[in-house]
C-alpha positions in Angstrom: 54.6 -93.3 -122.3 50.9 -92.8 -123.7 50.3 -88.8 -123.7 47.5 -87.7 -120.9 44.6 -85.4 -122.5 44.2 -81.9 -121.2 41.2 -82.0 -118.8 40.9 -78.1 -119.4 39.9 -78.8 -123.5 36.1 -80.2 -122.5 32.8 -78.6 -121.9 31.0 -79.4 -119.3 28.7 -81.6 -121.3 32.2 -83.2 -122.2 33.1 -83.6 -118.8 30.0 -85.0 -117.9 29.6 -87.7 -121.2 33.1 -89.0 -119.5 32.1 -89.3 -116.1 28.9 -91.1 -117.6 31.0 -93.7 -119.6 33.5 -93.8 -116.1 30.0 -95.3 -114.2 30.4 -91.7 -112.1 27.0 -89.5 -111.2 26.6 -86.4 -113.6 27.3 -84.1 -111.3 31.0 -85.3 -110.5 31.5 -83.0 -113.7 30.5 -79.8 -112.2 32.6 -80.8 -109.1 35.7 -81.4 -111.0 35.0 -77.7 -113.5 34.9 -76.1 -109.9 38.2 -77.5 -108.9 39.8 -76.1 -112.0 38.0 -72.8 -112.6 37.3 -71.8 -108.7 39.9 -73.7 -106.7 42.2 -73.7 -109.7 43.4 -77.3 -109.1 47.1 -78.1 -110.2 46.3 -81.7 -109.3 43.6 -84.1 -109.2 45.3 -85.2 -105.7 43.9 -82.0 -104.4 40.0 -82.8 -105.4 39.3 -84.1 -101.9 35.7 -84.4 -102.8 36.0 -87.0 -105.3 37.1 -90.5 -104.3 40.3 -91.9 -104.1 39.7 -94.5 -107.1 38.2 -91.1 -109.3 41.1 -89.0 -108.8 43.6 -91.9 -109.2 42.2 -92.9 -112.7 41.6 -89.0 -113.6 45.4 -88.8 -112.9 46.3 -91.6 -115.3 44.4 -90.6 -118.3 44.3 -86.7 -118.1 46.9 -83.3 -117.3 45.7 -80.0 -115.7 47.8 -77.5 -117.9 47.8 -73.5 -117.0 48.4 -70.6 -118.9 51.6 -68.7 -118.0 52.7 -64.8 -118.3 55.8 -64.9 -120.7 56.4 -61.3 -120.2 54.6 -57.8 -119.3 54.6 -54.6 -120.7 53.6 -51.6 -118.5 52.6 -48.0 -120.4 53.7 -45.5 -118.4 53.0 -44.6 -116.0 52.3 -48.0 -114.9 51.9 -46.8 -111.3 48.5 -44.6 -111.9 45.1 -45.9 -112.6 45.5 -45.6 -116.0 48.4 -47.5 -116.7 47.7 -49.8 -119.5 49.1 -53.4 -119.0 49.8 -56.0 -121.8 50.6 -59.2 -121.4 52.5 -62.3 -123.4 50.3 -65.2 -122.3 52.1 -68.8 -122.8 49.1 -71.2 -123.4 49.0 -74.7 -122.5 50.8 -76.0 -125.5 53.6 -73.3 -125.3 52.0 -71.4 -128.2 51.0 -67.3 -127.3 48.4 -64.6 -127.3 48.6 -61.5 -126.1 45.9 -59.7 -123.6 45.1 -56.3 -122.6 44.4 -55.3 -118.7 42.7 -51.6 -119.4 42.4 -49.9 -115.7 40.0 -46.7 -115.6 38.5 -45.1 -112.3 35.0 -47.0 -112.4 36.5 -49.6 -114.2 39.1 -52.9 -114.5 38.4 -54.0 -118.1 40.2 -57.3 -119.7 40.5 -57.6 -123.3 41.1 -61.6 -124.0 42.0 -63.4 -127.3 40.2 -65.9 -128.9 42.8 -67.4 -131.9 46.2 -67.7 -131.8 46.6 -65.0 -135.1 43.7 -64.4 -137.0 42.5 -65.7 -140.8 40.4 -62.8 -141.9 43.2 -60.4 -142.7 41.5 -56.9 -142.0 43.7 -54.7 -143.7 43.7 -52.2 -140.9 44.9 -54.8 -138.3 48.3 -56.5 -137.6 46.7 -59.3 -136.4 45.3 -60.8 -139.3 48.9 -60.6 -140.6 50.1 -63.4 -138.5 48.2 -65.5 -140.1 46.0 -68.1 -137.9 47.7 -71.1 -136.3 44.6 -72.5 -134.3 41.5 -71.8 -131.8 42.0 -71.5 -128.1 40.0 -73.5 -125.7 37.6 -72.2 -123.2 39.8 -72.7 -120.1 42.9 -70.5 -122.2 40.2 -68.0 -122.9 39.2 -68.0 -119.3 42.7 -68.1 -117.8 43.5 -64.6 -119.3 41.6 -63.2 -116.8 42.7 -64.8 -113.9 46.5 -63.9 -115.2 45.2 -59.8 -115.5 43.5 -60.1 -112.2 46.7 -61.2 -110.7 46.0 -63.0 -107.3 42.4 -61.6 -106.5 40.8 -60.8 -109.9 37.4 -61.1 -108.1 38.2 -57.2 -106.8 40.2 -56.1 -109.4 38.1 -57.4 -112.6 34.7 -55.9 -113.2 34.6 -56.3 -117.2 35.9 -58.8 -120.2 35.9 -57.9 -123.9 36.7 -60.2 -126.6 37.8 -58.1 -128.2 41.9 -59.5 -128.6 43.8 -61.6 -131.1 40.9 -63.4 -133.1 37.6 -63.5 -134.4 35.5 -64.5 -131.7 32.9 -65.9 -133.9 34.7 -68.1 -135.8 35.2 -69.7 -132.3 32.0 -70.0 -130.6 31.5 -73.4 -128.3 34.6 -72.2 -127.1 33.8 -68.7 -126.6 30.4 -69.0 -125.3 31.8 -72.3 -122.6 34.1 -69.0 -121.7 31.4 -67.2 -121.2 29.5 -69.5 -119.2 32.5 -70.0 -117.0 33.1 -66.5 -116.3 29.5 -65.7 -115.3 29.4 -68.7 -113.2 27.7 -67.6 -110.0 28.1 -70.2 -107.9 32.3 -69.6 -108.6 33.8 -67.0 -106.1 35.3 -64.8 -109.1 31.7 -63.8 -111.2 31.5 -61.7 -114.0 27.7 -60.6 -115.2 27.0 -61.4 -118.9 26.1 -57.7 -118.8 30.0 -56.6 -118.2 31.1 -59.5 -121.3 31.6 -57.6 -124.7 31.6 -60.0 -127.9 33.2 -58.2 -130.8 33.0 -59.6 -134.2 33.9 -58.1 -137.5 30.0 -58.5 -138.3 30.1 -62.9 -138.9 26.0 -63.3 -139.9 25.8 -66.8 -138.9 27.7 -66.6 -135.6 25.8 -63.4 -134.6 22.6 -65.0 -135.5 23.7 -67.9 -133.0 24.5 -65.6 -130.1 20.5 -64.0 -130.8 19.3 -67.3 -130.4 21.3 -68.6 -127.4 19.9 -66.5 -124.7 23.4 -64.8 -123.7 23.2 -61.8 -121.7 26.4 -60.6 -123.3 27.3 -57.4 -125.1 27.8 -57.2 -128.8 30.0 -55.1 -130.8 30.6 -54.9 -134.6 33.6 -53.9 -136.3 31.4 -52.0 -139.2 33.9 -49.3 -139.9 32.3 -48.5 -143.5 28.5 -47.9 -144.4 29.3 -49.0 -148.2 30.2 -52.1 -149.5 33.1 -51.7 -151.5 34.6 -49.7 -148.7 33.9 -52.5 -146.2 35.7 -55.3 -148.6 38.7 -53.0 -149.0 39.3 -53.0 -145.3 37.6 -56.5 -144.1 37.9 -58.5 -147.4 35.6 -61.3 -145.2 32.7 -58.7 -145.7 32.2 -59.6 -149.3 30.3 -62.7 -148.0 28.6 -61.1 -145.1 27.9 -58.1 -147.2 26.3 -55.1 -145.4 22.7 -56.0 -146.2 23.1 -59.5 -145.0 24.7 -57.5 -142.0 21.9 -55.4 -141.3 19.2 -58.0 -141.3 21.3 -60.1 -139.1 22.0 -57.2 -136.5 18.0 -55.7 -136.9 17.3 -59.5 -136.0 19.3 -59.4 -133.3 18.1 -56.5 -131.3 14.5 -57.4 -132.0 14.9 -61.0 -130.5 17.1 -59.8 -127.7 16.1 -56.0 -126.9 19.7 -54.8 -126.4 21.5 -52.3 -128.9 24.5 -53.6 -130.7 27.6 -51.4 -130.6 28.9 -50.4 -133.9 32.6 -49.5 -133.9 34.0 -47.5 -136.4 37.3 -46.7 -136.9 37.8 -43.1 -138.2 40.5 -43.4 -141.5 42.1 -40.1 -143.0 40.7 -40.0 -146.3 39.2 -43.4 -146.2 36.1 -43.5 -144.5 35.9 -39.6 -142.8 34.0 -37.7 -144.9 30.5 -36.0 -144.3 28.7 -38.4 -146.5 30.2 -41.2 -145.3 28.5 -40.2 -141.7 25.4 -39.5 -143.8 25.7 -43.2 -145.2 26.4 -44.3 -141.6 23.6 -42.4 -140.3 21.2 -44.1 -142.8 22.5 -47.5 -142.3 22.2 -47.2 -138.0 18.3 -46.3 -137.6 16.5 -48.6 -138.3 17.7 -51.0 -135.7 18.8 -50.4 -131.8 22.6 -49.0 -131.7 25.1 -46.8 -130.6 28.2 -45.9 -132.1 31.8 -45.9 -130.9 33.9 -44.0 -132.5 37.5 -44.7 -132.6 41.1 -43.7 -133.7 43.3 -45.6 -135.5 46.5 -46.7 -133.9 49.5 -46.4 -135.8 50.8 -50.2 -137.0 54.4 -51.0 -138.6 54.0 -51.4 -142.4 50.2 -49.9 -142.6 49.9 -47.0 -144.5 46.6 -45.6 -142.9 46.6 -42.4 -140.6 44.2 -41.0 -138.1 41.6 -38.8 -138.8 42.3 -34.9 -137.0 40.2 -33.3 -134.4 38.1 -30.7 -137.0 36.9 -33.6 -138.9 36.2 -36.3 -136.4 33.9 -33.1 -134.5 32.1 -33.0 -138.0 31.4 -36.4 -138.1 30.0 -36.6 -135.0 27.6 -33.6 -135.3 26.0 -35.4 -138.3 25.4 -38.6 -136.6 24.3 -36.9 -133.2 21.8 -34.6 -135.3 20.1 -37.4 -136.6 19.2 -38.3 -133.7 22.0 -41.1 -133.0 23.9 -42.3 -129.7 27.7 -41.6 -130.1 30.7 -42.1 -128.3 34.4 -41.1 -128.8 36.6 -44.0 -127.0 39.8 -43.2 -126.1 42.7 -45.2 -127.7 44.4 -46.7 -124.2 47.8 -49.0 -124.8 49.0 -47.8 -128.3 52.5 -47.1 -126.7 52.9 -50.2 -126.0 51.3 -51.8 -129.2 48.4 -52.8 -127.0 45.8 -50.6 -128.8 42.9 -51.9 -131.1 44.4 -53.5 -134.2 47.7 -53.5 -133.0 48.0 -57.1 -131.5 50.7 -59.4 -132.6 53.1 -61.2 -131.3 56.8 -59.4 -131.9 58.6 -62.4 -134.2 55.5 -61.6 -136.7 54.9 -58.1 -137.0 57.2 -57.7 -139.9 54.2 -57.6 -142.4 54.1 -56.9 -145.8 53.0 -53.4 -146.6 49.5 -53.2 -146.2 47.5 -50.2 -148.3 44.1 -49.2 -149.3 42.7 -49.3 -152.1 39.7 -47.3 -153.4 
């Protein structure tokens, strides 16, 4: 029997080349994408506004897969507002990803992968020590957050990060279909570009894409060192996209857009937390629009990196916020239950080798 093809896997410009070549109007593509993405069709049987001949040859030649939820994990206490949820997402070839619901009291945030694994191997990060098995579609993307919203996700979502397994940039037709998806407003469940958070380990090209494509979207770097040889110890990717490659990219960015980048930056005992490394920082952040999350790191198997204590973190923060620079402290949420930043992989793979810093 001749395998079907997964409707899910094209764009809409896909969808719409196919109806073309079926002799169907253009828009029967955008009334099929809302069977799937608002009605979320099992069937073409069910697409009562296409005709009978359409549905029966759509049925022949094509499946309507679904991600599943293999299994949920629940930090305690699960029952308050701040229970962090993670869950094992089966995607439509059986393979896995995990995602992040993150409740808070103004808040329902859903942190989605992009890659099943990751290539870029970040030394601080177990999932770049799963290696990378392939790209996820837009639909798999997308069906994360109808899994975390459970059966109304149009209450109970108000925000999407991609900031998961995967480097979102590596993926972008993918990401950015996503993306148009999710902030669909003529779909009943509508997220604003404004609430979507891209997060890259600072990819030039793809960032220099997203300036260009008119997204609405949020953008956060992984920067985590304001010197190069620092950066390539813990993102070895970096020694391409080198920090001054980095900061033209980002200065370009904020000009064409007029939004500030976030710059994340995980705080390292004895790696990255000393006063002139915020100096360094500081010098590196003003001369383009940006604030700066600071973050702990959350403890990984086989990683031999600790978190940075209170005294010191306060220090670095005063020099940042005395020249004259927007921070923020965000609060690790889901490390109990691995679901923390940098702690995403799936369980068979987490035996890494030892991973260690060197200077």
């Amino acid at each position: 029997m001749e395998q079907k093809n997964n409707i899910k896997s094209y764009s809409l410009s896909e969808l719409q080349q196919i109806m073309k070549e079926m002799g169907e109007p253009k828009y029967r593509a955008g009334q099929i994408r809302r069977w799937l993405y608002n009605d979320r069709a099992s069937s073409f049987e069910t697409m009562s506004n296409l005709g009978s001949k359409l549905r029966t040859v759509l049925s022949s030649r094509y499946s309507i897969p679904s991600c599943k939820t293999a299994e949920q994990q629940h930090e305690f206490p699960a029952d308050t507002i701040d229970g962090t949820t993670k869950y094992l997402v089966s995607l439509h070839d059986d393979m896995e990803v995990e995602t992040v619901l993150i409740p808070s009291v103004d808040r329902n945030t859903v942190c989605v992968s992009s890659q099943v694994g990751c290539p870029l191997r970040c030394t601080f990060c177990a999932t770049g020590y799963m290696g990378f098995s392939r790209n996820l579609n837009a639909a798999e993307i997308v069906e994360q957050v109808y899994l975390a919203g459970g059966k109304n996700p149009a209450r109970d979502i108000s925000n999407v990060v991609f900031m998961g397994m995967g480097e979102p940039l590596l993926n972008i037709p993918n990401v950015l279909e996503a993306v148009d998806i999710l902030s669909d407003k003529r779909f009943d469940f509508s997220i604003p570009q404004r609430k979507i958070t891209i997060s890259t380990v600072g990819l030039v090209d793809g960032i220099d894409h997203i300036a260009r494509s008119g997204l609405k979207t949020r953008l956060a770097i992984s920067l985590h060192a304001a010197t190069q040889k620092k950066r390539e110890q813990l993102i070895p990717v970096s020694k391409e996209h080198t920090l001054e490659r980095l900061h033209k990219s980002l200065t370009g960015y904020t000009d064409n857009t007029g939004e500030p980048v976030t710059l994340v930056y995980m705080l390292l005992e004895g790696i990255n937390d000393t006063s002139g490394d915020a100096r360094r920082l500081a010098k590196y952040s003003r001369s383009f629009l940006c604030k700066i999350n600071l973050i702990d790191y959350n403890s990984i198997v086989n990683m031999d990196f600790k978190h940075v204590n209170s005294e010191k973190q306060d220090k670095f923060i005063e020099i940042l916020v005395d020249a004259g620079l927007q921070v923020t402290v965000r609060r690790s949420h889901g490390a109990s239950i691995n679901a923390a930043c940098g702690q995403l992989a799936l369980s068979e793979k987490k035996a890494v080798p030892s991973a260690r810093y060197h200077s």
